[in-house]
C-alpha positions as CSV (number, residue, x, y, z in Angstrom):
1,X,27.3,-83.1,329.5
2,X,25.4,-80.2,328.8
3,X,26.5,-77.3,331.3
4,X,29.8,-79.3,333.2
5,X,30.2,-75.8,335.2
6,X,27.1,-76.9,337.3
7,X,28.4,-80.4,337.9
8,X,29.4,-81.1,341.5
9,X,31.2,-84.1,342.4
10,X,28.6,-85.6,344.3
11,X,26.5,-85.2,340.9
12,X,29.7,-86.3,338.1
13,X,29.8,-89.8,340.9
14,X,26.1,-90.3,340.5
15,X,26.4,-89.7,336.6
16,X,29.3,-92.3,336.3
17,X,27.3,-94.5,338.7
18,X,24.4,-94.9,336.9
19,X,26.3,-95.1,333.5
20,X,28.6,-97.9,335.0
21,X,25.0,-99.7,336.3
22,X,23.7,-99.5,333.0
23,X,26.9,-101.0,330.8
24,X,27.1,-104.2,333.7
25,X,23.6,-104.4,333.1
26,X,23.6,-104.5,329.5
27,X,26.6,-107.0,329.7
28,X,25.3,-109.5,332.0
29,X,22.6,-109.7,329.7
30,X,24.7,-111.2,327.1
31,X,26.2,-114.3,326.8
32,X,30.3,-115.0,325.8
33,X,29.3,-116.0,322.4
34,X,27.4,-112.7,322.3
35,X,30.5,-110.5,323.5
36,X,32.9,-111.9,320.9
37,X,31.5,-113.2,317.8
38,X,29.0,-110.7,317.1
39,X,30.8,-107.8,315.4
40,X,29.5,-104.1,314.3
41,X,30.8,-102.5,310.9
42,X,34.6,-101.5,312.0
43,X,34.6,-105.7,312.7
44,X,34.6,-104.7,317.2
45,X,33.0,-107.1,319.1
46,X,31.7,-106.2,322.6
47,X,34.7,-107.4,323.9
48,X,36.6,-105.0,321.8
49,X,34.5,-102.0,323.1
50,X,35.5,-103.0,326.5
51,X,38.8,-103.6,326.5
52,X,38.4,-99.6,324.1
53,X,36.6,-98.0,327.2
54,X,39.5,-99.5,329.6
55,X,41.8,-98.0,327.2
56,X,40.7,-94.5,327.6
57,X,39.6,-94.9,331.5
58,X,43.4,-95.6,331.6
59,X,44.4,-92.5,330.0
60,X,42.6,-90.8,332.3
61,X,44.3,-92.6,335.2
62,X,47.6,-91.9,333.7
63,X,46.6,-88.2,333.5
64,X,45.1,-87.3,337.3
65,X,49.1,-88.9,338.2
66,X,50.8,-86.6,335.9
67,X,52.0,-89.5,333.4
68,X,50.9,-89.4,329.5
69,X,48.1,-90.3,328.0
70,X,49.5,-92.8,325.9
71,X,50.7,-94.9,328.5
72,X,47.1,-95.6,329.5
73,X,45.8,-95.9,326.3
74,X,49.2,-98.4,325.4
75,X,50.0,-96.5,322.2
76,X,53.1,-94.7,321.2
77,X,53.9,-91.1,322.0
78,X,53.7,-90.3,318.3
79,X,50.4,-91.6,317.3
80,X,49.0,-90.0,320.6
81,X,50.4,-86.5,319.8
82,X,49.5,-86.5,316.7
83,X,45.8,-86.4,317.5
84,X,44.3,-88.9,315.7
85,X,41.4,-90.3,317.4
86,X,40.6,-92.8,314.8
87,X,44.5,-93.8,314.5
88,X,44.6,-94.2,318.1
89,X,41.5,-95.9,318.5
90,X,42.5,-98.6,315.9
91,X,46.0,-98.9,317.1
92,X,44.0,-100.0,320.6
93,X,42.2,-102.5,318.7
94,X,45.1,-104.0,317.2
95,X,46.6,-104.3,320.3
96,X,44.0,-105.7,322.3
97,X,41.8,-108.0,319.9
98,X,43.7,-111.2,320.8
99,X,42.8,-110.2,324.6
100,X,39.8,-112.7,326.2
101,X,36.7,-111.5,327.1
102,X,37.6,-112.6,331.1
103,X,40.3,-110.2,330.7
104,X,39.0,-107.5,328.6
105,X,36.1,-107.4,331.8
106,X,39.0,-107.5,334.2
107,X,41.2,-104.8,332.7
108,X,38.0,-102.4,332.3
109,X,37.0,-103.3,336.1
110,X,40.4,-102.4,337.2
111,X,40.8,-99.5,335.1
112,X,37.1,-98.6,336.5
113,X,38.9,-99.1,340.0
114,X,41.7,-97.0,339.5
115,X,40.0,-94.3,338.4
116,X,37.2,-94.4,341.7
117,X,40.5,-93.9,343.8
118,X,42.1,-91.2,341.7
119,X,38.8,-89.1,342.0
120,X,38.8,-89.5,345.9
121,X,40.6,-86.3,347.0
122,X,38.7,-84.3,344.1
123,X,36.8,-81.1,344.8
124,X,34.3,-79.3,343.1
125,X,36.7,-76.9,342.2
126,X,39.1,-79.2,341.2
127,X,36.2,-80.5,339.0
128,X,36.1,-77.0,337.3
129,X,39.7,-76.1,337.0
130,X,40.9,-76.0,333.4
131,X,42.7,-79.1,331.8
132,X,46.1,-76.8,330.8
133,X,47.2,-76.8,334.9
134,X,47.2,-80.5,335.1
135,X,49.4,-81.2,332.0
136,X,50.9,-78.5,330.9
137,X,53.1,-80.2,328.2
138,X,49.6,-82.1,326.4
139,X,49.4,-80.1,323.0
140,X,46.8,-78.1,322.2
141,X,45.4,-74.3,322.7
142,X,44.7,-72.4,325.6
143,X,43.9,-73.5,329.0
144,X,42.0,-76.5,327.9
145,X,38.6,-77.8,328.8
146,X,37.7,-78.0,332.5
147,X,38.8,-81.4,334.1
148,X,34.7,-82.6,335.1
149,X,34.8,-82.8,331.3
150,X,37.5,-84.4,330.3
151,X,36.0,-87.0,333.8
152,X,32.9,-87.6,332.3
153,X,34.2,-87.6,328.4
154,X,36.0,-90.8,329.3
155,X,34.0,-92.4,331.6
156,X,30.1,-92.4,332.2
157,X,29.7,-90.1,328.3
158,X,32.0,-92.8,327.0
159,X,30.2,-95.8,328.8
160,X,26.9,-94.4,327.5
161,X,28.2,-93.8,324.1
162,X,29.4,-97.5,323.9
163,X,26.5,-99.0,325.2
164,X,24.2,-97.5,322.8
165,X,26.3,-98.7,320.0
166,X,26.7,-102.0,321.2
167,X,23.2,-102.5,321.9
168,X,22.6,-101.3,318.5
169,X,25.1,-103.9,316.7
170,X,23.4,-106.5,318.9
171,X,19.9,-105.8,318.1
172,X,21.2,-105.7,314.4
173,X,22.3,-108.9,314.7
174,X,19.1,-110.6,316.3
175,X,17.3,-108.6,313.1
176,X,15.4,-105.7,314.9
């Protein structure tokens, strides 16, 4: 998000909006064979990148009702203080590749859900307030980043981020 300090709400819901339009989009277009046999080169499947974004959309969740961030993304405190993305990203794999793709699309949509109703009673200046007031016990330097961009990190950024590199590891696979 290039200059989050000129994103309104109205704007960061049109952003995550359009970014949730364009992953269901891009999903519907596959079929179930498509979403969990075809893998990229960590070995995730579609499915894995969904039940991934869920994960984090969780965390964020978790964080707007003053619980840890672990919780949502079901790691342990440990790992998710230490700070290790790519820990923490493969520790969510682990724990949710035996997870079906009918539930992998069901814990993203309800993690989707939850987090629609958690921005509700947000303002624009909520949007702009530094991370640091909201959990002040998260680790980490100074006041933080402003909330819109932790938002948008985690949801629409991250569902654009994902969809790129799933459509990549799908074209891969059909050779283009």
């Amino acid at each position: 998000m290039a200059d989050d300090q000129a994103i309104t709400k109205a704007n960061f819901l049109k952003r995550l909006d359009d970014a949730w339009e364009k992953l269901n989009t891009f999903l519907n277009g596959l079929t179930e064979s498509r979403m969990t046999e075809v893998k990229d080169a960590d070995g995730w499947t579609v499915k894995d990148h969904l039940s991934h974004m869920a994960a984090w959309e969780r965390s964020v969740v978790c964080f707007l009702q003053g619980k840890p961030g672990y919780e949502g993304l079901g790691v342990d405190e440990a790992l998710y203080e230490s700070g290790d993305l790519d820990e923490t990203n493969a520790a969510i794999h682990r724990e949710q590749e035996d997870v079906s793709l009918e539930d992998a699309r069901r814990q993203l949509n309800k993690a989707h859900s939850q987090f629609l109703k958690q921005l509700e009673p947000l303002t624009d200046a909520d949007l702009q307030k530094p991370f640091r007031p909201y959990r002040p016990d998260e680790q980490g330097e100074g006041e933080g980043p402003t909330l819109i961009y932790l938002l948008y990190g985690n949801s629409a950024g991250h569902f654009d981020e994902h969809v790129d590199w799933m459509r990549a590891m799908i074209d891969e696979a059909d050779g283009k």
